[in-house]
C-alpha positions as CSV (number, residue, x, y, z in Angstrom):
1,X,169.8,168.3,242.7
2,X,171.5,171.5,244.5
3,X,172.9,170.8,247.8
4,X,170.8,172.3,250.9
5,X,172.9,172.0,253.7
6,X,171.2,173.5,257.3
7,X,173.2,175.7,259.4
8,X,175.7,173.3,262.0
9,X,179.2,173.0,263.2
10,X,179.0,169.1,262.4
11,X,180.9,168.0,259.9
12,X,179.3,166.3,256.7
13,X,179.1,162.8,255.9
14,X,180.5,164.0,252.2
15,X,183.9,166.2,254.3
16,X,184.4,163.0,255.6
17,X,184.5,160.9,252.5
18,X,186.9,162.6,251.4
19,X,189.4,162.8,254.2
20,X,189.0,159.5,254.4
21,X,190.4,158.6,250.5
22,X,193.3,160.1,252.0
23,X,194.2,157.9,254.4
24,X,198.0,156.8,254.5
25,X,197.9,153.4,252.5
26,X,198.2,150.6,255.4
27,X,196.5,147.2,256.1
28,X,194.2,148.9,258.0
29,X,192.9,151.4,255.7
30,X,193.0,148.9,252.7
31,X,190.6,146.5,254.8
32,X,186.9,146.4,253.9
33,X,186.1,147.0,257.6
34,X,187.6,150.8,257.5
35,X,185.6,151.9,254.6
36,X,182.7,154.6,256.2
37,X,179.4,152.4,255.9
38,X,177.6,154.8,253.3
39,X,180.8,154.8,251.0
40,X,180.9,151.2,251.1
41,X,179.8,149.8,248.0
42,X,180.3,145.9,248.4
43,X,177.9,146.5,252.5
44,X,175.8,149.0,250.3
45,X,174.7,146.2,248.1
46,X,174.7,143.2,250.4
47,X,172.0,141.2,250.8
48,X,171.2,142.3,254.7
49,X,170.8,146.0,253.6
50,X,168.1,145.3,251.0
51,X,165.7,147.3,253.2
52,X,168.0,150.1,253.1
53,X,168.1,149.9,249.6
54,X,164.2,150.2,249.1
55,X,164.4,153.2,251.5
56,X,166.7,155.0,249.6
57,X,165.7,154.3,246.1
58,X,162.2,155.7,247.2
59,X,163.4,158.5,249.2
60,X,165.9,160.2,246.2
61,X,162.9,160.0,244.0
62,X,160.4,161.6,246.2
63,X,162.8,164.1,247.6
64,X,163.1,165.2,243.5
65,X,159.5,165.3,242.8
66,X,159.0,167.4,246.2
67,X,161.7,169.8,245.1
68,X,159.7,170.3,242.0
69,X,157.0,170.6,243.6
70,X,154.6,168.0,241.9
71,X,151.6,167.2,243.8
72,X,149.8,165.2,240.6
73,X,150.4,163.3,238.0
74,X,148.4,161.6,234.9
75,X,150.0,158.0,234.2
76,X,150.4,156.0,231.2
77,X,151.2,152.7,230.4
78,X,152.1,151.2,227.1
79,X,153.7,148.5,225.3
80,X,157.7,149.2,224.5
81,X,157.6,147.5,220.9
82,X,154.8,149.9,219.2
83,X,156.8,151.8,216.8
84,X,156.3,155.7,215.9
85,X,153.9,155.6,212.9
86,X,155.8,155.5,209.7
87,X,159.0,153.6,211.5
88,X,159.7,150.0,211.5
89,X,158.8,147.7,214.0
90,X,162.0,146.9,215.5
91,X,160.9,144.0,217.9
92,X,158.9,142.0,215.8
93,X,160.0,138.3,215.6
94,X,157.5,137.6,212.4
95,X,155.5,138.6,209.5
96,X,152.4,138.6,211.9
97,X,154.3,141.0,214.8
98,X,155.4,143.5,212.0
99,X,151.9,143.8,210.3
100,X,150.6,143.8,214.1
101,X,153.0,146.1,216.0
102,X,152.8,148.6,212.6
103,X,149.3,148.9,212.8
104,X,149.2,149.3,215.9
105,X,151.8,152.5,215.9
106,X,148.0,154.5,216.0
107,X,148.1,154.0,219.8
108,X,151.5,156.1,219.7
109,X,149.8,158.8,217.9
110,X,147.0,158.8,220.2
111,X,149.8,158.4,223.8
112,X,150.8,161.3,222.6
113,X,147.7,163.3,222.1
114,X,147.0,162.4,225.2
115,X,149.6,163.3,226.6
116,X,149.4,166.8,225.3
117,X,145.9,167.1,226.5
118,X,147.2,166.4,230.2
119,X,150.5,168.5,230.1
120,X,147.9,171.8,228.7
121,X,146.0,171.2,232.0
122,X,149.3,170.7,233.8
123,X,150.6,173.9,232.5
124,X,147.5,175.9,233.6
125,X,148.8,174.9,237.0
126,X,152.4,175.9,236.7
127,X,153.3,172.2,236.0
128,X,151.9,171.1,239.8
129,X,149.4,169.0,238.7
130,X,148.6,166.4,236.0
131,X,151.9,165.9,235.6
132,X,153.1,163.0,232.6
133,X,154.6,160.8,233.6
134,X,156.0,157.3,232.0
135,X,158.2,154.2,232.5
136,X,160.6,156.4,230.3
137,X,161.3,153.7,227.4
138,X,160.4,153.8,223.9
139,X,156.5,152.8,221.9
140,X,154.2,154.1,224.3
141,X,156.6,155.7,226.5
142,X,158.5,157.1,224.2
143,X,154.8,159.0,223.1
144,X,154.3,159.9,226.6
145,X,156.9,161.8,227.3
146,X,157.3,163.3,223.7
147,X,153.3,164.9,224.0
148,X,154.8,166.7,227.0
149,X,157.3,168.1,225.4
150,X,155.8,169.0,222.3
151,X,153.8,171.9,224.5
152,X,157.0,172.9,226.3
153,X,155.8,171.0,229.6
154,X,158.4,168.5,232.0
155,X,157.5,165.2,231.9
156,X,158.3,162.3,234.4
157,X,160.3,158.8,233.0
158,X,160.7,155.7,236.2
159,X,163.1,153.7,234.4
160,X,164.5,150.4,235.4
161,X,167.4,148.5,235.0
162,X,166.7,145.3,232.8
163,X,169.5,142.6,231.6
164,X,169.8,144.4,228.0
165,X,171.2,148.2,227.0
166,X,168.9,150.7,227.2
167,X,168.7,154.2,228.1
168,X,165.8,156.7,228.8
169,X,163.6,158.3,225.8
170,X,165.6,161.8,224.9
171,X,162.0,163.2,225.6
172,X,162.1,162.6,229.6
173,X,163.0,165.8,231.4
174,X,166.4,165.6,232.2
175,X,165.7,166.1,236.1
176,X,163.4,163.9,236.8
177,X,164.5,161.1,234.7
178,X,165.3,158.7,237.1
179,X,166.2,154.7,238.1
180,X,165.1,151.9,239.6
181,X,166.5,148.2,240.5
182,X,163.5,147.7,242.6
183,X,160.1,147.1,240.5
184,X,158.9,147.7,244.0
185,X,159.5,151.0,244.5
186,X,158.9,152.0,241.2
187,X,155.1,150.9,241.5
188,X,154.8,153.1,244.4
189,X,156.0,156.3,242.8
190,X,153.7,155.4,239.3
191,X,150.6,155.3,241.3
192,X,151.1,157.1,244.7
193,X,150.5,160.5,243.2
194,X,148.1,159.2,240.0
195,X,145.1,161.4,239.4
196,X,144.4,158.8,236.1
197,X,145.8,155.8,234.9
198,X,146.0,155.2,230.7
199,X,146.5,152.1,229.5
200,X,147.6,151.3,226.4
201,X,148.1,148.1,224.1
202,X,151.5,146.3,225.9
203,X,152.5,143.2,227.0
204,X,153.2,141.2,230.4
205,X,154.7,144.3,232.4
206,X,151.4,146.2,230.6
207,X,149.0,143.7,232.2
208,X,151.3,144.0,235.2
209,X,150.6,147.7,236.0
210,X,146.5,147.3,234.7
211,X,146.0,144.6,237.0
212,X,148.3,146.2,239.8
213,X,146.2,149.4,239.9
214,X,142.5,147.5,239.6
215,X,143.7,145.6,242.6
216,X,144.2,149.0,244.8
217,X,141.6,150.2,243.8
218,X,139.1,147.3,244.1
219,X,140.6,146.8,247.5
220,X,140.3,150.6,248.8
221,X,144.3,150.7,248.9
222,X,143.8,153.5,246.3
223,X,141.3,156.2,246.0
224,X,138.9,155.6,242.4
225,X,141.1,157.2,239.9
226,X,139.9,157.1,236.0
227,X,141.3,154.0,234.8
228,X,141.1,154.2,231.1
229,X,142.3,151.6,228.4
230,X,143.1,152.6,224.8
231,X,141.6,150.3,222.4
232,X,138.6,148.4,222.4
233,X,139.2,146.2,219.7
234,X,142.4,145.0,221.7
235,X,141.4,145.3,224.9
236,X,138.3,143.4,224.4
237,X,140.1,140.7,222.2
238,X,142.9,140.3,225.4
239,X,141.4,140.9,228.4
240,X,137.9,139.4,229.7
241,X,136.6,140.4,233.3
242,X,133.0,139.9,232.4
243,X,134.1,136.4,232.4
244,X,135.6,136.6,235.9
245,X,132.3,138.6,237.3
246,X,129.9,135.7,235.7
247,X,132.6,133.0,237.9
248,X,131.7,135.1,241.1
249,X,135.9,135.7,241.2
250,X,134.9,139.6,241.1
251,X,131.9,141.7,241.7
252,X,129.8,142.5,239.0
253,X,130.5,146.0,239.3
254,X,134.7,145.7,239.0
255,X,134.4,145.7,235.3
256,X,132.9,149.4,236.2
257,X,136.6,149.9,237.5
258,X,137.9,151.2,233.8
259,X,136.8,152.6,230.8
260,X,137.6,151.7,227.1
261,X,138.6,154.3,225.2
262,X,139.9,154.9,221.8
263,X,140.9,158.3,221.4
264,X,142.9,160.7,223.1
265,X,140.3,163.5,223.3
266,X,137.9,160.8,224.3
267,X,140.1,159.4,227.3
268,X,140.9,163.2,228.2
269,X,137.4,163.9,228.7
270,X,136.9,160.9,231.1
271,X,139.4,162.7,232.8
272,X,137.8,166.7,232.5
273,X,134.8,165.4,233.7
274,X,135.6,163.4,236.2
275,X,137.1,166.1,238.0
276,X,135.3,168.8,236.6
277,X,138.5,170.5,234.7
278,X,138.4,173.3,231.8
279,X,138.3,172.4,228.6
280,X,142.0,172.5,226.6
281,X,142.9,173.7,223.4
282,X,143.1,171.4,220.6
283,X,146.2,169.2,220.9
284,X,149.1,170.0,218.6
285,X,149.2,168.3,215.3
286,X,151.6,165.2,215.6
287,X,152.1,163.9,212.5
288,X,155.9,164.9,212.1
């Protein structure tokens, strides 16, 4: 990010980082109570400035996002372990999960179909609005962020850390690929600039995000977005909210929340319709 530094005769908080590695080496300097606050690592990741923490990790990305000036963006949500079609399926524990998770490498396919759908529109408005943008790992993510870039457009990866190695999809655009320790604050940058929600097959953190978004919206927290899920067959196999509106533990009319969808041109056109868009070209052929 390039510095933007406003005219004063106030010295920065970075000068003074520096002068202050050059301290003469004494007790004093050597003692954790010298270091400047913001340079302090071990008081930087204490337990009492946890609030600090959430500020910042949702101020740098929102500062980024404003300096690129995206207003919009179109979400999606996928399982990690769906493998690009023709690939093996690397997380699968048994014979079932491979013959499963292969199968369903169509929902990559169609992620990013979709995805090239979105960033067409996006493009048609200098890459303001509709904007991808994914939790930046592989399967569905992966797809996500690759349908950007297959039409040239910048695409958005929230990352976060997780006990095993990993590292962004190469398809995330470099500058705004970012971070997170907090699942917190990563939630409120995936939906607080959302203008649709795509879910895909996944798993627990899958269900997570579904469920995380119905709930704002059921509870007017969050304006009625298109909520779509990929997959009927799947969908309808996991997930059963007719059920929950017969118990009286939802309206009847929350299942009206999403749509099930199997295809990326039909999910798209939930989308062009529900706020009156253009129609886009035809998608770019992803079979290689």
């Amino acid at each position: 990010m390039a510095k933007r530094r406003h005219p004063t005769s106030l010295r920065t908080s970075s000068e003074d980082i520096a002068v202050s590695r050059k301290a003469p080496d004494t007790p004093q300097t050597r003692s954790a109570a010298y270091r400047l606050a913001f340079a302090d690592d071990e008081f930087m990741t204490s337990e009492d400035t946890r609030g600090v923490r959430f500020q910042l990790e949702y101020l740098k990305t929102e500062f980024r996002l404003r300096e690129h000036g995206i207003n919009s963006t179109v979400v999606l949500f996928g399982g990690a372990r769906i493998p690009e079609p023709g690939k093996p399926a690397w997380a699968a524990k048994n014979e079932i999960q491979k013959k499963n998770l292969e199968a369903a490498s169509r929902y990559y396919e169609e992620a990013r179909r979709f995805a090239q759908l979105a960033s067409q529109i996006a493009a048609s408005m200098d890459f303001k609005e509709y904007v991808v943008v994914t939790g930046g790992g592989p399967g569905v993510m992966e797809a996500g962020n690759r349908g950007a870039a297959d039409v040239g457009a910048p695409s958005i990866g929230l990352n976060i850390v997780l006990p095993h190695e990993q590292a962004p999809n190469l398809y995330v655009t470099p500058d705004l690929s970012f971070n997170f320790h907090y699942f917190a604050t990563r939630k409120i940058h995936f939906l607080m600039r959302a203008k649709a929600v795509a879910v895909f097959p996944g798993g627990f953190g899958t269900l997570d995000e579904f469920f995380e978004t119905l709930t704002l919206i059921q509870t007017g927290r969050m304006d009625k977005v298109p909520v779509l899920l990929f997959g009927k067959d799947f969908w309808t196999k996991v997930i059963n909210l007719e059920a929950l509106a017969e118990a009286g533990t939802i309206a009847p009319t929350d299942p009206d929340l999403f749509t099930l969808v199997d295809t990326a041109e039909e999910g798209w056109d939930c989308i062009r319709k529900f706020y009156n868009l253009p129609e886009t070209g035809e998608p770019v052929w992803v079979g290689g």
